[in-house]
TISEDO-409206 format. One record per residue (C-alpha): residue in one letter; x, y, z. Coordinates in steps of 0.05 Angstrom, whole numbers, padded with zeros to 5 digits, always signed. Layout:
<recs>
aXYZ ...
</recs>
This chain:
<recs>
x-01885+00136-00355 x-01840+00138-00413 x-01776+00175-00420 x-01777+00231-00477 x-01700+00232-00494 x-01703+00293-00539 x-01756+00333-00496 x-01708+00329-00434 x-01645+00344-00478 x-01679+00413-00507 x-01707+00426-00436 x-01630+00415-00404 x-01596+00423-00465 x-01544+00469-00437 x-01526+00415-00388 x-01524+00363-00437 x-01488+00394-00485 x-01441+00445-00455 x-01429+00427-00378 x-01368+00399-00350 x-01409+00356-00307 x-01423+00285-00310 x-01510+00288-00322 x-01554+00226-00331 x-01625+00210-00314 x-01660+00155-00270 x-01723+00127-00254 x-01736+00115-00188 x-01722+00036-00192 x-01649+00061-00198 x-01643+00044-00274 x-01617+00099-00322 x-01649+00135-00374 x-01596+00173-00400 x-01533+00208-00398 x-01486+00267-00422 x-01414+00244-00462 x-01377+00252-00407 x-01415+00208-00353 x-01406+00149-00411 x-01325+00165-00422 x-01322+00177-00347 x-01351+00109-00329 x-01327+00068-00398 x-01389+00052-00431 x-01417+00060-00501 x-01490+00091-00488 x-01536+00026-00502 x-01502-00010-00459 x-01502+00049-00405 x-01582+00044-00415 x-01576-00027-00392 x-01550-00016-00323 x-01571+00016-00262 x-01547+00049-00195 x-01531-00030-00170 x-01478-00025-00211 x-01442+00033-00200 x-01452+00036-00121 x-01430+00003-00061 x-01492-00031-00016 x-01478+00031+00035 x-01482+00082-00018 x-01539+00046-00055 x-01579+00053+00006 x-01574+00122+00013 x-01575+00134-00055 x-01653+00104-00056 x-01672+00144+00008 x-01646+00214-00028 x-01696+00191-00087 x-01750+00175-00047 x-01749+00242-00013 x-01737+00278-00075 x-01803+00245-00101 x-01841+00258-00038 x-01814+00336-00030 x-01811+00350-00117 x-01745+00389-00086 x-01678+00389-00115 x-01633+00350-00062 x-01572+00367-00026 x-01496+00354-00044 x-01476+00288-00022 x-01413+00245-00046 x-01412+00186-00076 x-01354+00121-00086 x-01384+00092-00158 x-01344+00035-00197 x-01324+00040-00269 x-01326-00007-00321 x-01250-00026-00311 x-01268-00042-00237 x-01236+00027-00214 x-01265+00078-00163 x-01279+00147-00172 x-01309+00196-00121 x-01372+00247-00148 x-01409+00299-00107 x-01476+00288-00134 x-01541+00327-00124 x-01608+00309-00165 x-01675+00343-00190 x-01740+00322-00200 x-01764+00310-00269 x-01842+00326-00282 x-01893+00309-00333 x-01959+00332-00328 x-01944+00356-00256 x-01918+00281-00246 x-01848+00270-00220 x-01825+00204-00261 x-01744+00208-00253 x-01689+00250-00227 x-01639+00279-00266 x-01571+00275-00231 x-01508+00320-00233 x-01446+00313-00215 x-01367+00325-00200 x-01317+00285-00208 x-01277+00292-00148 x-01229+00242-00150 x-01167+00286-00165 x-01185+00325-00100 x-01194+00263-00061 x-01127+00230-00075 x-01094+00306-00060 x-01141+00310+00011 x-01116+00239+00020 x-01048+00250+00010 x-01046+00318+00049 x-01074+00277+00113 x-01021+00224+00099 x-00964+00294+00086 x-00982+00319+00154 x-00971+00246+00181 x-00907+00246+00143 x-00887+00315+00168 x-00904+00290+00236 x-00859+00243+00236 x-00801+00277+00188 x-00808+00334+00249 x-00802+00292+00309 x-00758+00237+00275 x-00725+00275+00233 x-00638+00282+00224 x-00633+00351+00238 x-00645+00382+00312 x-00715+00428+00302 x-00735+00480+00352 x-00799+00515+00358 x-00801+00585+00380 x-00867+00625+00402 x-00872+00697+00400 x-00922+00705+00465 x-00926+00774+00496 x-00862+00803+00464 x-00825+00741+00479 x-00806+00688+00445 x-00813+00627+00488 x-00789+00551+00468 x-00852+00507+00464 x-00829+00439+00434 x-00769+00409+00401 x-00757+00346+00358 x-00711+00279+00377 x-00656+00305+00339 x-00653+00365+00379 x-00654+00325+00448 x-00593+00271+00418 x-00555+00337+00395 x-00557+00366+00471 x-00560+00296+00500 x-00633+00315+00522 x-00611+00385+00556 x-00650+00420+00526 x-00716+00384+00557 x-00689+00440+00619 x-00702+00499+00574 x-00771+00478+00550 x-00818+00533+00565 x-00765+00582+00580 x-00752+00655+00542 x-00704+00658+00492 x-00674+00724+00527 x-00660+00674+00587 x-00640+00618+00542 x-00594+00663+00496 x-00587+00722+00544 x-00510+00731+00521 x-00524+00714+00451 x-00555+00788+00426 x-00544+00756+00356 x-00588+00690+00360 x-00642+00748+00393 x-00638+00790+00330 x-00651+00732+00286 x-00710+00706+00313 x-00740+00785+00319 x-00724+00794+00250 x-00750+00736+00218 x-00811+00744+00259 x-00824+00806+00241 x-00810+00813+00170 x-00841+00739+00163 x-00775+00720+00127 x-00726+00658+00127 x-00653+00672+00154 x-00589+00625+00146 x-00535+00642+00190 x-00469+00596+00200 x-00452+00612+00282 x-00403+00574+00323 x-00441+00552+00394 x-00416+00533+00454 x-00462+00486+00494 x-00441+00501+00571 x-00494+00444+00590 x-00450+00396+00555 x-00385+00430+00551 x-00380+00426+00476 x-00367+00480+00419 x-00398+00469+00355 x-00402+00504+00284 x-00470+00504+00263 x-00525+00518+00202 x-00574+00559+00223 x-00652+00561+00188 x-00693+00606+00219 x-00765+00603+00189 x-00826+00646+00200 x-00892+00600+00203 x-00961+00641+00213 x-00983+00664+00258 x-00930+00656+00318 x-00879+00609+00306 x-00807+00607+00287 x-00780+00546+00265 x-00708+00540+00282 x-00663+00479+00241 x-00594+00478+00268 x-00551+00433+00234 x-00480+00414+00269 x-00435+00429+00207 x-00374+00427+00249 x-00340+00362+00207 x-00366+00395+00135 x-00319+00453+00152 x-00268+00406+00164 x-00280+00375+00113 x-00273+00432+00065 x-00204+00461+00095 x-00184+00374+00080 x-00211+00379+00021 x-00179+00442+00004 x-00117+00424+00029 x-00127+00363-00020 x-00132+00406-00068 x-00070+00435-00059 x-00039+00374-00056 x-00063+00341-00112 x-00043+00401-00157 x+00024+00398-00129 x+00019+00319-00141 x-00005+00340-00210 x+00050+00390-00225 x+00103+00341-00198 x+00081+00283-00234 x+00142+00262-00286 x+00082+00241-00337 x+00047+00293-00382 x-00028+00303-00361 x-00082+00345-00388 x-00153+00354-00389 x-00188+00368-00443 x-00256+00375-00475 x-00300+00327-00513 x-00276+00375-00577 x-00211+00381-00559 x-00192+00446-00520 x-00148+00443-00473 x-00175+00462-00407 x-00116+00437-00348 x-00032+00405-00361 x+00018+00402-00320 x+00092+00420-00336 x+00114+00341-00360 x+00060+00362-00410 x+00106+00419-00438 x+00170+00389-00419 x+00154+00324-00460 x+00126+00365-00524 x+00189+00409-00521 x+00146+00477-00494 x+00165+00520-00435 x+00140+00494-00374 x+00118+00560-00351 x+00079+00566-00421 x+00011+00559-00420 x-00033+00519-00468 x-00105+00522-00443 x-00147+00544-00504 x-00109+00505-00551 x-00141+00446-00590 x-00101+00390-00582 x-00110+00357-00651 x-00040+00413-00663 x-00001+00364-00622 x-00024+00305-00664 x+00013+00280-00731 x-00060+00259-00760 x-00113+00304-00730 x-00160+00258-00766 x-00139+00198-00716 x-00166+00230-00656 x-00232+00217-00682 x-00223+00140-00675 x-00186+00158-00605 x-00250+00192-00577 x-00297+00139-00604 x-00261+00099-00571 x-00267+00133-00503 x-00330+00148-00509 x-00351+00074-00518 x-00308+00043-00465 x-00299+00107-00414 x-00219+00099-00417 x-00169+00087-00466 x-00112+00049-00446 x-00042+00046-00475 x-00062+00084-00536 x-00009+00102-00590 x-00003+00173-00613 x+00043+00197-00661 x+00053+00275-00645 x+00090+00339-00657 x+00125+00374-00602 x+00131+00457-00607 x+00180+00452-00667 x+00147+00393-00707 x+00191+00341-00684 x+00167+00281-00682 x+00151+00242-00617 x+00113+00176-00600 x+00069+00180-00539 x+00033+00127-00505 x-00034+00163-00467 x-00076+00133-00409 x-00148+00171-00411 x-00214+00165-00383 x-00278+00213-00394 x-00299+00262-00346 x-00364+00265-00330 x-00411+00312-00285 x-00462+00294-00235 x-00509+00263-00277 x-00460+00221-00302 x-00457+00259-00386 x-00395+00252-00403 x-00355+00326-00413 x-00283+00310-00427 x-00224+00282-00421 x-00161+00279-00370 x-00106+00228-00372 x-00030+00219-00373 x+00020+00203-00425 x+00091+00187-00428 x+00139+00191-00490 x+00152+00124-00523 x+00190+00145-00581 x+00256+00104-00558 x+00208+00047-00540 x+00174+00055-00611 x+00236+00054-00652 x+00267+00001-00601 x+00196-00045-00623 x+00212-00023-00700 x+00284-00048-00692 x+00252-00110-00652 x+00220-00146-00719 x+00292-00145-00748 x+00328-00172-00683 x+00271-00234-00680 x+00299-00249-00749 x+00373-00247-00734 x+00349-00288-00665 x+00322-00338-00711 x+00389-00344-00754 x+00427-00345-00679 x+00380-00399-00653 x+00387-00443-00718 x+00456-00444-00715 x+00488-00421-00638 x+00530-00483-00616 x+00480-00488-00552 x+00429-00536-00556 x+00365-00510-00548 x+00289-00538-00540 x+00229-00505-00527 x+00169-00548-00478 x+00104-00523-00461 x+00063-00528-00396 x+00049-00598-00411 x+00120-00621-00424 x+00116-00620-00496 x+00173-00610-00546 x+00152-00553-00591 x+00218-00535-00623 x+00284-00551-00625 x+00349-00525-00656 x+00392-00565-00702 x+00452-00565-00645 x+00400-00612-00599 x+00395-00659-00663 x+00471-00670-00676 x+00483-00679-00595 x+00431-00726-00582 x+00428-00757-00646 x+00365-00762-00663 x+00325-00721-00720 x+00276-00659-00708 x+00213-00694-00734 x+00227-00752-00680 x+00231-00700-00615 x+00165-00651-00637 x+00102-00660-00608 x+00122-00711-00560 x+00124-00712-00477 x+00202-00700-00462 x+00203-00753-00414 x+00169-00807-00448 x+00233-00804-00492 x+00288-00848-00478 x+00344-00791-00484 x+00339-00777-00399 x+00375-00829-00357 x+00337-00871-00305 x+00371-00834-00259 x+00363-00754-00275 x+00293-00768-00295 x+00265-00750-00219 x+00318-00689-00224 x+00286-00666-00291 x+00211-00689-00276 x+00220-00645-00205 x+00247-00589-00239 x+00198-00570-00291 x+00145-00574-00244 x+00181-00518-00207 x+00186-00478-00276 x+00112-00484-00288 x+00098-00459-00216 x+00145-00399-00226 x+00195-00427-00176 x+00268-00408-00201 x+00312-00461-00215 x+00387-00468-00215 x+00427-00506-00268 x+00431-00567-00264 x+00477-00624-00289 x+00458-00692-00316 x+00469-00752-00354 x+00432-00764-00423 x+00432-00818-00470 x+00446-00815-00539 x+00414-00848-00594 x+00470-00900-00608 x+00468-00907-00537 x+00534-00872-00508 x+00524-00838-00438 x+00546-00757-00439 x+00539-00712-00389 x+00506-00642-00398 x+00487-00579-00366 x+00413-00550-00360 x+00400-00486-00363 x+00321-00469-00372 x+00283-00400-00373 x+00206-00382-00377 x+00203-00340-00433 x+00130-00316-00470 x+00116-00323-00544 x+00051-00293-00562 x+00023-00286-00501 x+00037-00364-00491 x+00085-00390-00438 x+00144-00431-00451 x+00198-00464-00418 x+00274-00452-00461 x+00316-00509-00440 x+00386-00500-00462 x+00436-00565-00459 x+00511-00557-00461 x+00557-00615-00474 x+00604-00610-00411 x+00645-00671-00415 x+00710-00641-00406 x+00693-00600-00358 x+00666-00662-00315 x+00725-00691-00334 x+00771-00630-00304 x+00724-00627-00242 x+00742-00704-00232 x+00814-00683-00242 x+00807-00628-00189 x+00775-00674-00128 x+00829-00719-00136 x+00875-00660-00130 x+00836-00629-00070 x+00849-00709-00035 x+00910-00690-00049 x+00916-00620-00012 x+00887-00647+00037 x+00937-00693+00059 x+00982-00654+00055 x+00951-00596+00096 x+00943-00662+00150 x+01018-00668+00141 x+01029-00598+00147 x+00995-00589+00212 x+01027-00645+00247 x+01100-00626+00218 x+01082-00564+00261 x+01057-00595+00325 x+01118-00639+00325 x+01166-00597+00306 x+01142-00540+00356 x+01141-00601+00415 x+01206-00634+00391 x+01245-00560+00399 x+01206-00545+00467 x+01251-00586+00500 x+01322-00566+00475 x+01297-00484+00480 x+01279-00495+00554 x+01361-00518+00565 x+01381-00467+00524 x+01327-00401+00547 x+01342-00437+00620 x+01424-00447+00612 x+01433-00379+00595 x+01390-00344+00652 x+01419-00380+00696 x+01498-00365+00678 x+01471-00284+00672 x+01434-00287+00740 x+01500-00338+00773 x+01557-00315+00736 x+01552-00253+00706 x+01608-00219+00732 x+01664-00273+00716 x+01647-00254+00638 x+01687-00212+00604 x+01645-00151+00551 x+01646-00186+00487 x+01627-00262+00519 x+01578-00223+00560 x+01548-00199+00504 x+01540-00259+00455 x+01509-00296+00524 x+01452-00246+00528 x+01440-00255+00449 x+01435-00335+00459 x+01385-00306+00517 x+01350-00267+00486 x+01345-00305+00420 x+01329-00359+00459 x+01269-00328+00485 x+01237-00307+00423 x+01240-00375+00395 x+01212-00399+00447 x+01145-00348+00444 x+01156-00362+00376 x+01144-00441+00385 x+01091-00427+00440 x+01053-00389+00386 x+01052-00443+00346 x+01035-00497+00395 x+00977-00456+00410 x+00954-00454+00335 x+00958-00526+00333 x+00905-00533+00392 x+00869-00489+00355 x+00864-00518+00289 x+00859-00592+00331 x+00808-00559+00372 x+00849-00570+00435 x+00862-00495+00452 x+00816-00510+00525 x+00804-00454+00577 x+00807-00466+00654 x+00752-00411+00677 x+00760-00380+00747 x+00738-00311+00784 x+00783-00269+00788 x+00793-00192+00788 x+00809-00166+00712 x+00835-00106+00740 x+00886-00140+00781 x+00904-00180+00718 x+00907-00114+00680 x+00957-00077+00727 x+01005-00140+00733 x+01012-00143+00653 x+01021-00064+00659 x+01073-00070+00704 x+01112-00127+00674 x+01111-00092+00621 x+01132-00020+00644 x+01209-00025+00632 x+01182-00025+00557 x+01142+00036+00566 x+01194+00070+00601 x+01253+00050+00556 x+01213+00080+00495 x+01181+00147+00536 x+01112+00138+00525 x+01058+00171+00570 x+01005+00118+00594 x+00936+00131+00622 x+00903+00080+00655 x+00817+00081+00683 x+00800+00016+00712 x+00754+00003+00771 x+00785-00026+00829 x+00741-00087+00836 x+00713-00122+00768 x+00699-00194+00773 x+00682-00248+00719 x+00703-00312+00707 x+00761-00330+00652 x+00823-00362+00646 x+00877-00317+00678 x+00944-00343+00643 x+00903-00336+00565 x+00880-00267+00586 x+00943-00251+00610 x+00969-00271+00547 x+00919-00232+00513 x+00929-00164+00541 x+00998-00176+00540 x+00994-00182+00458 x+00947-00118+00454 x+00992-00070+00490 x+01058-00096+00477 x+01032-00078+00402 x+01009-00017+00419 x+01083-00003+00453 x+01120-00028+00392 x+01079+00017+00347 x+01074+00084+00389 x+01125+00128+00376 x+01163+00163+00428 x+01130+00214+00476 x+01063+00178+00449 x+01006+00162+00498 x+00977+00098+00512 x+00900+00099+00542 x+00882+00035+00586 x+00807+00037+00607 x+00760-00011+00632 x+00683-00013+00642 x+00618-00041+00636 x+00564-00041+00590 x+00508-00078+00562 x+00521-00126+00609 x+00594-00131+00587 x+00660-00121+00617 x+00691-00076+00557 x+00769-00070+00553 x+00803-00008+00510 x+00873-00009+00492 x+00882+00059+00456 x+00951+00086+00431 x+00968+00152+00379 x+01013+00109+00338 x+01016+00092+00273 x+00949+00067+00257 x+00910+00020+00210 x+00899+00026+00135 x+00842-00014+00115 x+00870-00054+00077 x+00909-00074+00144 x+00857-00080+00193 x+00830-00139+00133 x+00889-00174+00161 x+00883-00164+00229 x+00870-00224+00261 x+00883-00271+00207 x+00942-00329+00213 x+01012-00298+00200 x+00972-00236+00178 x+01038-00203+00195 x+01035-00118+00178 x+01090-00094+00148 x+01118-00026+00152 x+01172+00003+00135 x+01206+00061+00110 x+01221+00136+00128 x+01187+00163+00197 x+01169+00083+00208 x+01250+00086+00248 x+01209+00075+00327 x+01177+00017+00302 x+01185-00046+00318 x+01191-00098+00268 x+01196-00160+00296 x+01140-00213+00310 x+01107-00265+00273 x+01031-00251+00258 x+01011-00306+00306 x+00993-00259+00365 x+00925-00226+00341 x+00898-00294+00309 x+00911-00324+00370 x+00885-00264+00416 x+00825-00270+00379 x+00810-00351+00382 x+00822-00338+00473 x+00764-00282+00458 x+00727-00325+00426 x+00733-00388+00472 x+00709-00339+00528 x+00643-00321+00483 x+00675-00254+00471 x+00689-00199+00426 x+00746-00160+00398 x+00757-00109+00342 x+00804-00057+00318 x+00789+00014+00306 x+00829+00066+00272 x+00822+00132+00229 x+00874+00120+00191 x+00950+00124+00189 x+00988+00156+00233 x+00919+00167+00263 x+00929+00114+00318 x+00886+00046+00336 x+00841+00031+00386 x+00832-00049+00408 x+00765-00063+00444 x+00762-00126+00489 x+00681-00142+00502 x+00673-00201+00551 x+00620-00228+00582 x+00595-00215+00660 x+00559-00274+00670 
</recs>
């Protein structure tokens, strides 16, 4: 039976012509008949060719199937059908979902076709489909979620714990898997707080934040914490309890940092500020004020800053410039400080910018140049007078690059070497035949080391000239920078006479040296050759005092204990300096033995006690009684003999005189310590030098005594030494006293 178009679409015109549905009519082969606007946008066709298809089309085999059983039951029962949903394909190959229901249409009492209506339900499909996959999501956000979640049940006027998340069990390593299904009065019995929180948000079906600090007794650990409590119908509480306990402190860091970094700020000897995009000032610090010539106390937020520029107009350029790079770096300003003076300042900026990353002003430091600026003005004019120095300074001068090419030279380098300017640029220094065969290697060696950065001494060296005549010269080279381009500045000074004088001066030194030779064996000789005749004479004259001292008369007497006593100084006197000529020969040797220091101490006090009785001095001796180490008894002897027979000659009467012995640091330590005249330091430079005799003299000097040669402390020292000791002099001052200090070794 044939379809009449316009009788159906005056019969349904309301649904053809006004309905939000998608309408279209079938036969009941499945092909299509018609259809409404919105079916043909819907599924992408222009109407003829909609005419052409059928429900094959548009339908999955499943959904075809039923499709056919709903119209054959629709013919058989002339009913409308039920609601069903349908998956139909468009023309782009997309799916859409319809709930579709159809109704018979008659002719003559004939049902030919259905007329179908439908929803598009596609929109509520994809939000069904992504609510199932939400609660998934929330499933798994609850249970594997960050934050510990506990769920609260009001049952019976109780709230009783009925589940918690992972979070919750890691937070109380799992304790709280022992609470689940217990009362929150039991739980929280001493917490009336947590009690009121959960009753309140229960019953006025609110949320609650609280910040609480918790102690967990189960795992003996106190906590700050973030507290959500949330009211879900019709008998839950949701509890979130964040641990918050490193935020907080955090925040007192951070504050603290705050702090700081004002002070840091405010201490800074550069000028910073902060400013906006326009210009206002919004944050300096005092080098701000103190470099533009303000009070530092004075504030200048508010102010634009284009008032502290000499050409407002320029910041323009200056904030382009920021805005287009983020920084500006080393930039030039010419400004005004509170008076209008001029000053040159060099800013460092950078934009600020907020969350979102929009840029909303500026902070940065700055520093006042104006020396610098004038010094760079004044620079222009000293690179000219340079220029004049260079052409004519009486140095010779030539300028290599990396590559050992001559760029420049001066006119000095032409005359020395001969040869002209044009001949020397643009060639490889050492391909030219001005370097001897021998300082080539020097010179090669060298320059490498200048192009690495190493720093390299002068140097002296032979070069040829261009008639051919050998001169000798002295290097000198620098890296210096021109244009941003490194250079080596090798400056050659004719030094002839000089080699010349230093030739002069070995020959001398050959000289000296012979004679220092000489010297030294005139003194061993000498000092043997009158060991002999002293020992008659020092030996001659003890023996008539000790033999025949009574058969003298006063005067002979006398003039005998003179020869004696003379005798006996020169011979110290040569024994001094047979000792300095082992030293300097190296043959000063040491026969080691234990023995008791002390001991050796006392002896040299006592021989020497006639001394400290004759002059009244007061001595005070510590030593141990036992104190063994191994040395050479007669050098040590000699050696402490020295120390406090100076300390004797040089303590005035009624002085003291402090002896003490001990160990430390596994040392045996020896003080000799006297309240005599003391040490200047210009004096105690002497000390222990060869004939580095001290002399004083003079008013309130009367006790001291005079006599000696300077030998005694060098040689003190070189026995010290032998034994792998130490010795050194102390003293305040003068008339302060001195204080020797013996170290030897134990072992």
């Amino acid at each position: 039976m044939d379809y009449n178009r316009d009788e159906i679409r005056k019969q349904y015109k309301d649904l053809f012509e006004y309905s939000l549905d998608l309408i279209y009519a079938i036969d009941f082969d499945g092909n299509f008949l018609d259809a409404n606007d919105l079916t043909l946008i819907t599924f992408g066709y222009e109407y003829k060719d909609f005419l052409k298809c059928s429900l094959a089309d548009f339908l999955e085999e499943k959904d075809l199937k039923r499709a056919y059983r709903v119209s054959k039951e629709l013919m058989k029962t002339g009913k409308q059908s039920k609601v069903d949903e349908y998956k139909l394909r468009t023309s782009n190959g997309e799916y859409i979902y319809v709930d579709f229901y159809a109704i018979p249409l008659k002719k003559d009492g004939k049902i030919y076709g259905l007329l179908g209506i439908g929803k598009n339900i596609t929109e509520r499909k994809k939000a069904e489909q992504n609510l199932l996959e939400s609660e998934e999501k929330f499933k798994t956000i609850y249970k594997e979620g960050p934050i510990p979640v506990y769920i609260w049940r009001f049952i019976d006027g109780e709230f009783i714990l009925i589940d918690y998340n992972n979070a919750a069990a890691n937070f109380t390593e799992n304790s709280v898997s022992n609470h689940l299904g217990y009362k929150a009065t039991e739980i929280h019995k001493v917490r009336k707080d947590i009690l009121n929180d959960l009753y309140q948000c229960f019953s006025q079906k609110t949320h609650i934040h609280r910040q609480m600090k918790y102690e967990f007794k189960s795992i003996d650990k106190k906590k700050f914490l973030s507290v959500n409590y949330s009211y879900v119908s019709p008998d839950i509480v949701l509890v979130h309890t964040e641990d918050i306990t490193e935020r907080l402190e955090a925040i007192e860091k951070l504050k603290d940092s705050e702090i700081k970094y004002r002070k840091m700020i405010n201490n800074l000897d550069v000028g910073f500020y902060q400013v906006t995009l326009d210009g206002i000032m919004l944050n300096h610090n005092p080098a701000h004020n103190k470099i533009l010539e303000y009070d530092i106390n004075e504030s200048l937020i508010g102010k634009k800053v284009t008032d502290f520029w000499q050409y407002p107009k320029l910041r323009e350029a200056y904030v382009k410039d920021i805005m287009h790079n983020g920084f500006a770096k080393n930039y030039i300003c010419q400004s005004l400080t509170k008076d209008g003076k001029k000053v040159v300042v060099q800013l460092n900026s950078h934009l600020i910018r907020d969350k979102e990353g929009n840029p909303i002003g500026i902070e940065g430091t700055f520093i006042d140049i104006t020396e610098k600026f004038e010094l760079e003005k004044k620079l222009k004019e000293s690179e000219r007078k340079f220029r004049i120095l260079y052409e004519n300074t009486p140095y010779s001068i030539a300028l290599i690059n990396s590559n050992g090419i001559i760029v420049d030279c001066n006119p000095t380098l032409e005359k020395m070497i001969g040869y002209d300017k044009t001949e020397l640029i643009e060639k490889d220094f050492t391909k030219l035949p001005i370097i001897t065969e021998k300082s080539m290697p020097i010179i090669i060696e060298a320059f490498q080391k200048f192009v690495k950065g190493v720093e390299v001494h002068r140097i002296d060296l032979q070069i040829k000239h261009k008639n051919g005549t050998l001169l000798w010269a002295n290097l000198q080279a620098s890296i210096i920078k021109i244009k941003n381009k490194t250079f080596i500045q090798a400056i050659l000074t004719d030094i002839r006479a000089r080699k010349e004088a230093e030739s002069l001066i070995e020959t001398e030194l050959e000289k000296l040296k012979e004679l220092d030779n000489l010297r030294k064996n005139l003194i061993s000789r000498v000092s043997h050759e009158l060991k002999t005749p002293l020992v008659s004479i020092c030996g001659g004259s003890e023996l008539l005092l000790d033999v025949y001292k009574n058969q003298f008369k006063k005067e002979p007497l006398e003039i005998l204990e003179l020869i004696e006593k003379g005798g006996k100084r020169l011979r110290f006197l040569v024994d001094n300096l047979i000792d300095i000529s082992r030293v300097e020969y190296g043959k000063l040797k040491l026969k080691k033995e234990n023995n008791n220091l002390s001991v050796v101490i006392k002896d040299v006090i006592n021989e020497l006690m006639y001394l400290i009785k004759d002059r009244k001095l007061n001595i005070h001796v510590s030593l141990p009684d036992n104190l063994v180490l191994s040395f050479d008894k007669i050098r040590l002897e000699q050696v402490i003999m020295n120390l406090l027979s100076n300390a004797i000659k040089n303590t005035p009467p009624s002085g003291n005189i402090s002896i003490d012995l001990k160990t430390a640091n596994n040392s045996a330590e020896l003080s000799i310590k006297d309240t005599g005249i003391g040490l200047t330091k210009k004096e105690m430079d002497l000390l222990f030098t060869r004939f580095g005799k001290l002399e004083r003299s003079g008013e309130g000097f009367e006790y001291i005594d005079i006599q000696g040669t300077g030998l005694g402390l060098y040689i003190t020292k070189e026995i010290i030494d032998l034994h792998n000791g130490e010795i050194r002099a102390e003293s305040p001052g003068r008339n302060k006293g001195s204080n020797f200090i013996v170290k030897l070794p134990l072992n």
